[in-house]
Each structure stands twice: as C-alpha cells, then as structure tokens.
C-alpha positions in Angstrom: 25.0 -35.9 -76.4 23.9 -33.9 -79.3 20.5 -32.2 -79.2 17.7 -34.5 -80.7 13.8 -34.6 -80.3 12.3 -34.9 -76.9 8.9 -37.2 -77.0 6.8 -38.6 -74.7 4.2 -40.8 -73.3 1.8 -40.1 -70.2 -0.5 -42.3 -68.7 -3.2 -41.8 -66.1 -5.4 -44.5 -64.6 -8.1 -43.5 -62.3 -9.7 -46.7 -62.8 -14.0 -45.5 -62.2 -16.4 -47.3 -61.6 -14.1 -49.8 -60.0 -13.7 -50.9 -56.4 -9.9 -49.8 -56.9 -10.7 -46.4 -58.3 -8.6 -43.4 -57.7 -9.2 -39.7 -58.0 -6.0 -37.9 -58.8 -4.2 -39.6 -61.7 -5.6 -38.1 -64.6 -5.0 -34.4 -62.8 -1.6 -35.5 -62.5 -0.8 -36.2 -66.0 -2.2 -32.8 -66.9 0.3 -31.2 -64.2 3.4 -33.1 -65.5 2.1 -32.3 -69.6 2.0 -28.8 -68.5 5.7 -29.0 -67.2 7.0 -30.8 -69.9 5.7 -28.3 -72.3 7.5 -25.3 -70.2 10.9 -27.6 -71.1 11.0 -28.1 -74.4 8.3 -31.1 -75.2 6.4 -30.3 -78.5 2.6 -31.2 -78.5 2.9 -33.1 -81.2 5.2 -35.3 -79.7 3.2 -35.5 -76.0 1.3 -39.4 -76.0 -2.0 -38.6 -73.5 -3.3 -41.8 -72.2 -6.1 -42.0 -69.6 -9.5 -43.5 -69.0 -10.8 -40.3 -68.7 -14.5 -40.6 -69.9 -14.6 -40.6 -74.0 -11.0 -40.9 -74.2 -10.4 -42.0 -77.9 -7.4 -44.4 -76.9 -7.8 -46.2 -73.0 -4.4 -47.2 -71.6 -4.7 -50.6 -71.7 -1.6 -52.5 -71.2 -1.9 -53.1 -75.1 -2.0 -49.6 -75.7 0.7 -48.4 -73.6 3.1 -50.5 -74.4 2.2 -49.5 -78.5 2.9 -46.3 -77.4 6.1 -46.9 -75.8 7.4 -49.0 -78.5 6.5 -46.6 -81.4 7.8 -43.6 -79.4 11.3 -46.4 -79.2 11.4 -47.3 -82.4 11.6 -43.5 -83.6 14.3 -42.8 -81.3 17.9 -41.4 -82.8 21.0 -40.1 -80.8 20.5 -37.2 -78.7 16.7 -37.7 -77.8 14.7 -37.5 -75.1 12.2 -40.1 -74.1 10.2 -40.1 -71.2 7.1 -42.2 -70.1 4.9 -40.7 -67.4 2.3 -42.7 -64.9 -0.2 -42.6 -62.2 -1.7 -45.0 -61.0 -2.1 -48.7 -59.4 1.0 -50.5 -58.7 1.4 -53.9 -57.5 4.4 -56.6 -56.8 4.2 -60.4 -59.2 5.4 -63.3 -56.9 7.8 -64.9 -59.1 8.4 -68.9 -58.4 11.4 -70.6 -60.0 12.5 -74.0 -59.0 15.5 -73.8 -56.9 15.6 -70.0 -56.8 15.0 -67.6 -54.1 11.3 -66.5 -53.9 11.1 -62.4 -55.1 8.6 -60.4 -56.3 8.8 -58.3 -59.7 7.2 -54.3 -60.2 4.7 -54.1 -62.6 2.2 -51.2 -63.7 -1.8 -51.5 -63.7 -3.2 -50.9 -66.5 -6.8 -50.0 -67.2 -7.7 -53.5 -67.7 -5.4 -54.5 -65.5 -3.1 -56.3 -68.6 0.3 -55.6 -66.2 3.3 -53.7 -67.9 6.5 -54.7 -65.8 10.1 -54.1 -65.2 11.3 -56.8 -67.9 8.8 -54.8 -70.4 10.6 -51.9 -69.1 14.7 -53.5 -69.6 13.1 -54.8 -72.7 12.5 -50.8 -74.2 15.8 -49.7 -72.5 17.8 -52.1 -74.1 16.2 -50.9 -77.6 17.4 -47.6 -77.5 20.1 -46.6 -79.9 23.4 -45.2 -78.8 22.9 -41.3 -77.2 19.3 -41.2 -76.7 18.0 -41.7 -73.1 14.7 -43.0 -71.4 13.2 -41.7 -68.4 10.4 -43.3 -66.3 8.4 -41.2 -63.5 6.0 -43.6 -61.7 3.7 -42.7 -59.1 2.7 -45.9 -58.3 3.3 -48.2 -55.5 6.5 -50.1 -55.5 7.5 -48.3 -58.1 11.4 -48.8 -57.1 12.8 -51.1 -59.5 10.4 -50.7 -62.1 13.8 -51.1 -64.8 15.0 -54.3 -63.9 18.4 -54.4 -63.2 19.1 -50.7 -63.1 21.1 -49.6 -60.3 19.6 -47.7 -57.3 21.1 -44.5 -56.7 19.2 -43.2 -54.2 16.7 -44.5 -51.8 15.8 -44.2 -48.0 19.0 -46.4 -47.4 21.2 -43.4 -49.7 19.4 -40.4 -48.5 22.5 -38.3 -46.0 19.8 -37.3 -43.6 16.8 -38.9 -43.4 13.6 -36.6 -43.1 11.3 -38.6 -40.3 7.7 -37.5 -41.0 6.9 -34.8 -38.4 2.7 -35.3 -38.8 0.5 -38.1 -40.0 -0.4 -38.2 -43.5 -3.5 -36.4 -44.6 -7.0 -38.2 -43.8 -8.4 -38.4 -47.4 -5.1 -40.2 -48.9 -5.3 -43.6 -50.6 -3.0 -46.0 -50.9 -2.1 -46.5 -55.2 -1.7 -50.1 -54.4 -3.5 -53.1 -56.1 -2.5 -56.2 -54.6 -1.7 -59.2 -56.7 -4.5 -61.0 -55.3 -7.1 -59.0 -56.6 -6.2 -59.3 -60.1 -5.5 -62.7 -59.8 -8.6 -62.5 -59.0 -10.1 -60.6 -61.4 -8.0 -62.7 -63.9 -9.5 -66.0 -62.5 -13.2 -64.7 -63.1 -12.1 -63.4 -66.9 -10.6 -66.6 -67.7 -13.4 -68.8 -67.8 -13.2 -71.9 -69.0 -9.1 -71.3 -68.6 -9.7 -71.6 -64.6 -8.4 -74.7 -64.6 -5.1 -73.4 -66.5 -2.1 -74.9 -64.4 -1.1 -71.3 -63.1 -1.6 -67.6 -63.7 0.4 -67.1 -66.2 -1.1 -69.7 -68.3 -4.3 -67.7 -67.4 -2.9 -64.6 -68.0 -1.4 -65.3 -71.5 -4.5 -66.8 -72.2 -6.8 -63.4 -71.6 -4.4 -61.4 -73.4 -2.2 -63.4 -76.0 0.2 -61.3 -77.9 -0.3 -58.4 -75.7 0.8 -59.8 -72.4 3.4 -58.6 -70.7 7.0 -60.2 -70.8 7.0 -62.1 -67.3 4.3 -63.8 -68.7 5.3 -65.3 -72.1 5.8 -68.8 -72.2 9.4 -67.9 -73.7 10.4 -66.0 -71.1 8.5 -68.2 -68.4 10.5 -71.0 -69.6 13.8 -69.4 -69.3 14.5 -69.3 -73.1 14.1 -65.0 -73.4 17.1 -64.1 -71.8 17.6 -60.2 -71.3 21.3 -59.3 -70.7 21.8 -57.4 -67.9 23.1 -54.0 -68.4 25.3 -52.2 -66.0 25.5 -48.8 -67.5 22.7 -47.9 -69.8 20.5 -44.7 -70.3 17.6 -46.0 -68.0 16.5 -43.8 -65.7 13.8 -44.3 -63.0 12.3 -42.0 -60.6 9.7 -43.7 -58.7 7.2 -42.3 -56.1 8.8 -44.7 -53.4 10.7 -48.2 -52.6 9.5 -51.3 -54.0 8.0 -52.6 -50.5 6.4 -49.3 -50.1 3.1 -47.3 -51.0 2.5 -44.0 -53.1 -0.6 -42.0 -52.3 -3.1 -40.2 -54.1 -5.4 -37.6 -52.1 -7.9 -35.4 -52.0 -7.3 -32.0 -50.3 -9.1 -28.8 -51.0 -11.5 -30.3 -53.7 -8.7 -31.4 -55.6 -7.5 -34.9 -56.3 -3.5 -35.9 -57.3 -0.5 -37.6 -56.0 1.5 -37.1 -53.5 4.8 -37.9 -55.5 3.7 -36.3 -58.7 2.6 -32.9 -56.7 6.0 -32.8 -54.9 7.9 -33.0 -58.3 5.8 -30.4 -59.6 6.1 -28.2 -56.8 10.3 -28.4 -56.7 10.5 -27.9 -61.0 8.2 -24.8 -60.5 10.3 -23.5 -57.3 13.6 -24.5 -58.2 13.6 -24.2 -62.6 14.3 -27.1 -65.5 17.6 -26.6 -64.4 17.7 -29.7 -61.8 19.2 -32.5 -61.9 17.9 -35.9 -61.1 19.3 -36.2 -58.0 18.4 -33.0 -57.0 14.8 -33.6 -57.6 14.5 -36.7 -56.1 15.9 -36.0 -52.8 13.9 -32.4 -52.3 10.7 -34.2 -53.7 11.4 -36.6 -51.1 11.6 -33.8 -48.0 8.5 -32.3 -49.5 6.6 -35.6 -48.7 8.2 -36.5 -44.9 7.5 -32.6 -43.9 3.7 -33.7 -45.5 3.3 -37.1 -43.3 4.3 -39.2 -46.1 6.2 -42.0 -45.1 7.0 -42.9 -48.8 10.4 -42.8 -50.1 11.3 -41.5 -53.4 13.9 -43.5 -55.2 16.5 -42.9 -58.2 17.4 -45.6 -60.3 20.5 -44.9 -63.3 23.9 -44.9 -64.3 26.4 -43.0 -61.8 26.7 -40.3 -65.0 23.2 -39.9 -65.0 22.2 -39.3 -61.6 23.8 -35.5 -61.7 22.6 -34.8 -65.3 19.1 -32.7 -65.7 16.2 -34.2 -65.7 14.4 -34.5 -69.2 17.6 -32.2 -70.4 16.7 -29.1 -68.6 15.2 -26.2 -71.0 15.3 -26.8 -74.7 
C-alpha cells in the first residue's frame, strides 16, 4: 500500500443534562486526538465531534455520518481513515418473518438518531481499492459494529484468558443505553406518529433522510441489499463483545473509559509500532488486571490483523 493521507473523525458523547449522561467521553477523544497526532494525523485532517458545551457542530447521527461520508468520499489508495467514539451503545432487535430473532450494534448519538453496523458495511464497501478504514468504539456491544466483518479476536480467541483478579472500580458506569429507552424517547418525540405500525416507521418519521440504514423503508423491506464481503479493509476494534458492557469512570477527579485509557496506556508504553492484534490483546490484560470483565474484540481481514494500527508512525 502506497503512502496516502491519514484523516479522521472523533466523536464524544457525554450526553449532559440527560438521565444517561456520562463523564469521560469527551476526555477520551482528547487522549486518542493527542495520539493520533504523535502518528502522523494532520490537524487539519482531525474531525472533533462532541456535545461539549458551545461546540459549533453536535454529533448528531446526521452529523456524524456527514462526517464519515465526506472523509469517504475523499478517500484514494494508500489512505488512512479512522473514525473514533465514546459513548452510549446499545443492541436493535431485528424481526424478520421466518428468520431467526438477532439483535444488530448501533452507536448513540447525541440525539440519539442511531448510526449502525449496516451504516458502517455501507462506508466500508465505499472505499476505493488500497485505502483502509479503522473503527475504535468504546461503546457497549461494540463487537460487530461492521457487519459482516470477521472476528479475529475475542474472549473465545484470546490463548490465555486473563480472569479479573479484583472487582471493577466503584465509580464505573456502564456505556449502555438500552433499546427501550430510546424507544422510548422515540415514542414521546413522535407525536402524532405514536400510532405508526412499528419503530422504524416512527423512527424514519423523526429523522427522514438522516436515519440510519436499518431503518429505511428500502432496506426494511429487503430491497437494499449489501453484499457481503469476506476480505475487505474494515477494521474494528471495539471496547468489548457484542453481549457485553464498556465502562466509563471516574477515578482520581478524572473521568474516561476504561477501553479507550487501556489503548492509550499500551501506544504510549509500547510505540506506534503495534500491530492490531497486539493492541487489542494487551489492552485487554490491562482491563482484567483492572476488574474489568469486558472483552476487547478485533474484527478484519486475516492480513490485517498483524498490520500496524493507523499505519504506525508517518
């Protein structure tokens, strides 16, 4: 892969004011801008997205996935994307006649317009030949978050599993937002679209043209079809499985993830120089030897689980 631009886009959701706030989110997107920048990120090229009080852009799901799609549709061979967030997670139940019952991954956004794994296969399968896209979430079940992409490592993959050898710290909170409350919420927004048949009617409704994938009526219907893709240049590393929880804390006056400050730590100890593999599984003994019973997942290609994360150093 010839050497090309890196860009990227970070989003932090601390949600105030809410009943669902969190505390640590916005740190975290300052910690991971502050390592992107040591590895070859431009400033110009860095995104910032949070609902930090007079923030000139709020990451609603609208305005994320703007973001994401301009920062796709300027991609070329050789570049580096990567999208960045903290925040609320949360699982969609997904009914289809005569199939098995799942649940989908989706994002939070400020005003809680979801950004999900089909928005996520939808931006992967845009990319042009030699450029690659790399998601961190820390965000409850985060695993998965590119649909379809192959798990390389999980608690099922990890050699020796690290069993948590003290309970998680006291002032941790869980950065899941179950379905139900925004179904909720959704219900009160909609109004006079209470009555709508089901909540992705109600959904759609709120948000039009800026809903999320799972949501369109095409793709509801089964007439947006996204081709699976078995190798591709997705990349996923998420703060834990897609059944499980990610944490944010407060410890020593400050606030931030669990996930996101266990990346940090290993890039600072250990250099640019590490591949994804690498820093998933020592981000993940960071956590157990913390209490956290969250498990850090990769999800790629077999090529790119040994190649460096973000591309190393520029």
């Amino acid at each position: 892969m010839s050497k090309g631009t890196k860009r990227a886009v970070l989003v932090g959701c601390n949600y105030p004011k809410t009943q669902f706030s969190l505390h640590g989110c916005i740190n975290d997107v300052k910690a991971i801008r502050g390592v992107i920048l040591d590895i070859g990120f431009k400033e110009s090229d860095v995104n910032v997205l949070t609902d930090a009080p007079g923030s000139p852009v709020l990451p609603t799901g609208a305005n994320i996935k703007d973001a994401l799609n301009r920062m796709v549709s300027k991609a070329k061979a050789g570049d580096i994307l990567f999208f960045y967030f903290s925040g609320h997670g949360t699982r969609i139940p997904i009914f289809q006649p005569g199939q098995p019952f799942k649940q989908d991954e989706a994002i939070v956004a400020c005003d809680l317009n979801l950004v999900t794994d089909v928005d996520f296969r939808r931006l992967v399968n845009r990319l042009p030949e030699g450029a690659s896209f790399t998601i961190l979430s820390d965000s409850c079940h985060s695993g998965g978050l590119i649909e379809k992409e192959k798990e390389q490592i999980g608690a099922e993959h990890m050699m020796t599993p690290v069993k948590p050898n003290k309970p998680k710290p006291s002032k941790a909170k869980a950065k899941s937002l179950p379905f139900d409350i925004i179904h909720s919420a959704i219900d009160t927004a909609a109004g006079i679209l209470h009555d709508a048949a089901n909540v992705g009617q109600k959904i759609f409704g709120i948000f039009g043209k800026d809903v999320c994938l799972k949501f369109h009526p095409h793709y509801v219907d089964g007439l947006m079809v996204l081709d699976p893709v078995e190798e591709d240049e997705g990349i996923l590393l998420s703060g834990c499985e897609a059944n499980e929880t990610s944490y944010d804390l407060v410890l020593e006056n400050k606030a931030f993830g669990a996930f996101t400050d266990a990346v940090v730590n290993v890039i600072n100890q250990l250099g640019a120089g590490i591949s994804n593999r690498h820093l998933v599984v020592e981000a993940a003994k960071i956590l157990k030897n913390k209490g956290f019973e969250q498990n850090p997942c990769l999800y790629c290609s077999d090529e790119n689980t040994n190649t460096l994360f973000l591309g190393g150093f520029a």
